[in-house]
C-alpha angles and dihedrals in degrees: 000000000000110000111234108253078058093049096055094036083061088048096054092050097033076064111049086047099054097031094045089221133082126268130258112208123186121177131199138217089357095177101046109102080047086054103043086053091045089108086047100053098178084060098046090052084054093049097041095056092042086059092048091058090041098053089035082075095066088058091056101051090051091132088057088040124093098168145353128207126173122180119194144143096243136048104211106181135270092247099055102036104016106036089137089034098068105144087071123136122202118215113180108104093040109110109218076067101050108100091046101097098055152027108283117213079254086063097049104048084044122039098017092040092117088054105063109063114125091021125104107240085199088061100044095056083045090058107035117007124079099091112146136179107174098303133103098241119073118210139202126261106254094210094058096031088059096043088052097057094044092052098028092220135090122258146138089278097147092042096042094058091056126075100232091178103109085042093061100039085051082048091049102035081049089050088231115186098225085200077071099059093084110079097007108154123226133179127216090258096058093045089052093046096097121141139125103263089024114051116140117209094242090056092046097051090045098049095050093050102243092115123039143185112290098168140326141202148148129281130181079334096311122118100224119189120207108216124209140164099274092212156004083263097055094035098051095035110046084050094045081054098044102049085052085062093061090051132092107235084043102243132061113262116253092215100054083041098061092035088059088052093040084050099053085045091073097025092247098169099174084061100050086050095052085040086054103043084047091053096053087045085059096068122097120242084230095062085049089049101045083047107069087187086065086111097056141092086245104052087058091039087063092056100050087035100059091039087059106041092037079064087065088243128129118271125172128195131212084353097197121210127154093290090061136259114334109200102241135341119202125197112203134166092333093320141109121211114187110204123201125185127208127162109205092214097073118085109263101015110155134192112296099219090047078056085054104043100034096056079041096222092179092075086083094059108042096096084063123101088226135104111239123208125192116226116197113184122178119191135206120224082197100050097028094223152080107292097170138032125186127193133178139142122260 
């Protein structure tokens, strides 16, 4: 039996030679049989270097060839992938292409008008617009526009159609803060840099489409591209999933998640306290072992991180005003919580409240009508948990 590559080589000239004109080829989703073996990497490597003999076919029928077009998540490189596919140009950061891979505001007051009677416009860019790719117009997400529509209510539907799964356990085996996510800063070499044995974090989160393009600009001659969550159902799903991963039933519960809604509703603040101290003796002493950041700020800042953002409300990181750079600010049912981390352990760790109140944070947010509260936690590296909690009013 003809091998494939034979095989196609014999359809794109078959082609050409019955058709009298040269052939268009557009392939998509190049890179998925690579992606579905990413957790098996032995696989992936097979299945990466099956694809690079099957599209170097394509390079060596040019003549038969009129134009090429692959679509994919990722961009593995050329070396990689397209060794023998080298006159590619790659056009996803340039930005006349960058609304081409989803539905622009334009699309939806236009051709989905009738659609959208009875639902909030406001809510629907706050769940699934904010894709970027370069350009200066963000896009939604088609998956979850469609599905919308379709059940008139709002969900995960992108996410939930995905298998996260290899994408966690690389967050969690990297010990990545997701409260750094937002803002993390990429160039265009670490967002090329794909491939099965060499994936940074940046590039995998990208190309997945879990982080996208805030923002991007030169520096010293280097483009550099501020990354960001592109949307509430990104954001609050990817942490809800994450934080399952650190506990031990594998998944959060529904019912501690609820109560500390339930809790920051009310502004019940001892029970936020007893919710959070549940949640980090939940954890088991193996995770703590295998993370070697597991005494630091940042470690604790993930958890409670993650518990509050996978709750779809808004959290904010290192929120910077003239005082400096407060650890994380969370607005909740009319009110504002200021959250500061400390773990007793390191040399010259004060009191998180007198690091509050001293800097004095809650200037930012007086012209607010909203009742601000200050949350100092202090953690212990020893006890893995959380060992004080201040609160006070602003």
């Amino acid at each position: 039996m003809t091998p494939p590559r034979g095989r196609f080589r014999h359809l794109i000239r078959s082609l050409h030679q019955k058709r009298g004109q040269r052939v268009v080829v557009f392939v998509d989703e190049y890179d998925k049989p690579i992606l579905d073996a990413l957790g098996e990497p032995s696989i992936a490597r097979a299945n990466r270097d099956y694809l690079r003999g099957l599209y170097s076919v394509i390079k060596s029928c040019d003549a038969h060839v009129r134009f090429c077009f692959l679509t994919g998540v990722s961009k593995f490189s050329k070396v990689s992938l397209f060794s023998g596919l080298n006159n590619l140009v790659d056009i996803t950061l340039e930005p006349a292409f960058s609304a081409v891979c989803g539905y622009t505001e334009h699309d939806l007051g236009t051709v989905f008008a009738p659609e959208l009677h009875g639902l909030d416009r406001e809510r629907i860019r706050e769940w699934y617009n904010g894709y970027s790719w370069g350009g200066t117009e963000r896009v939604y997400n088609p998956i979850d526009v469609l599905l919308l529509f379709r059940k008139r209510r709002f969900g995960a539907w992108w996410f939930e159609t995905g298998s996260p799964a290899f994408l966690i356990d690389s967050l969690v085996a990297r010990g990545v803060h997701t409260a750094s996510l937002q803002g993390m800063r990429a160039t265009d070499e670490l967002l090329s840099a794909f491939d099965v044995d060499t994936m940074s974090t940046e590039a995998l989160l990208f190309q997945t489409g879990y982080l996208t393009l805030l923002d991007a600009g030169e520096e010293d001659g280097e483009w550099i591209y501020r990354l960001g969550y592109p949307n509430r159902e990104v954001r609050q799903s990817l942490n809800r999933t994450l934080l399952g991963a650190l506990l031990p039933d594998g998944a959060p519960d529904v019912k501690a998640t609820n109560l500390i809604r339930r809790q920051l509703r009310k502004a019940d603040l001892s029970g936020i306290e007893r919710s959070l101290r549940g949640l980090f003796a939940g954890i088991p002493a193996d995770w703590h072992r295998r993370d070697k950041i597991a005494k630091y700020e940042g470690y604790y800042a993930t958890v409670v991180y993650s518990s509050f953002t996978g709750l779809g409300v808004d959290v904010r990181v290192e929120d910077a005003s003239n005082a400096g750079r407060l650890d994380m600010a969370v607005r909740a049912y009319g009110r504002v919580y200021l959250l500061e981390f400390k773990v007793q352990e390191q040399a010259g760790v004060g009191s998180a409240m007198a690091q509050l109140k001293d800097r004095g944070y809650a200037n930012k947010y007086r012209h607010l009508d909203e009742t601000v509260h200050l949350l100092g936690m202090e953690f212990s590296s020893k006890e893995r948990n959380l060992v004080r909690f201040d609160v006070d009013l602003a």
